[in-house]
N, C-alpha and C positions, 0 to 999 in steps of 0.2 A: 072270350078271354083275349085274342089274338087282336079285336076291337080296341080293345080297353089298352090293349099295348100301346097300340099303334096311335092313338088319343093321347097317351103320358108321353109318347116319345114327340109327339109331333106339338104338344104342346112347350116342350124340353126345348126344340127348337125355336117356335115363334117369340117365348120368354129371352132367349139367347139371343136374337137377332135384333129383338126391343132394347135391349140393356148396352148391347155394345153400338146403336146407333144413339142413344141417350148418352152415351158414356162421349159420343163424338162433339154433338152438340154444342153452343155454346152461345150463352145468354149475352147479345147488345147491349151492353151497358151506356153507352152515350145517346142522348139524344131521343126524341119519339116516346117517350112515354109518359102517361095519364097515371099518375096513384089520388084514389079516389077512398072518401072514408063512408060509411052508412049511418053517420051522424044526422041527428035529428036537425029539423027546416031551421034554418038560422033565422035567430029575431032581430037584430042587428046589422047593421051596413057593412061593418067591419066582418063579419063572418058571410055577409051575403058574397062581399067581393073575393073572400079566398074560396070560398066555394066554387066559384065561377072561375077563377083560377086555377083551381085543381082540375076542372071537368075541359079546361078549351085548353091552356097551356101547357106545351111538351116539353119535356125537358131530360133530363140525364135522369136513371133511375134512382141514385143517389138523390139528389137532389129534391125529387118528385118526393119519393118517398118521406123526404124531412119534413118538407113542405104539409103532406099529409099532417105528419107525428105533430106539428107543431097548433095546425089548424083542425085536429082532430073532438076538439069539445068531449062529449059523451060517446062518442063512439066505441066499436068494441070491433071494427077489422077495417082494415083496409086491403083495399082491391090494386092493384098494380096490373096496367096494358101496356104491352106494346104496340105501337103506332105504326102499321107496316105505310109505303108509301101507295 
């Protein structure tokens, strides 16, 4: 029993210490980032070049992201990285 405490309380902690260093955090929004979609092989020039645009070129996550939605075909998610240097 005394086990089983010391597991709920100690886990009360590491939950606690995750949450308020997540809580500090804060996501880069300019610059460095890849949004990428899992859209099927483009048959097309025109989809081959935004492909290849999405996967080399960084840009603001805004931006990345649109780029994504815009050149997105069939797809059904896209992925969003940050680009540490």
């Amino acid at each position: 029993m005394k086990g089983i405490l010391t597991f709920v309380i100690g886990c009360f902690f590491i939950f606690s210490a995750s949450t308020s260093m997540a809580a500090n955090a804060k996501t880069i929004m300019d610059g460095q980032w890849l949004c990428t979609t899992n859209a099927s092989s483009a048959t097309n020039d025109t989809d081959k070049n935004a492909d290849k645009s999405m996967a080399n070129n960084q840009q603001s996550a805004v931006a990345a992201f649109a780029f994504a939605t815009q050149n997105c075909r069939d797809c059904t998610k896209i992925t969003c990285e940050f680009q540490s240097k």
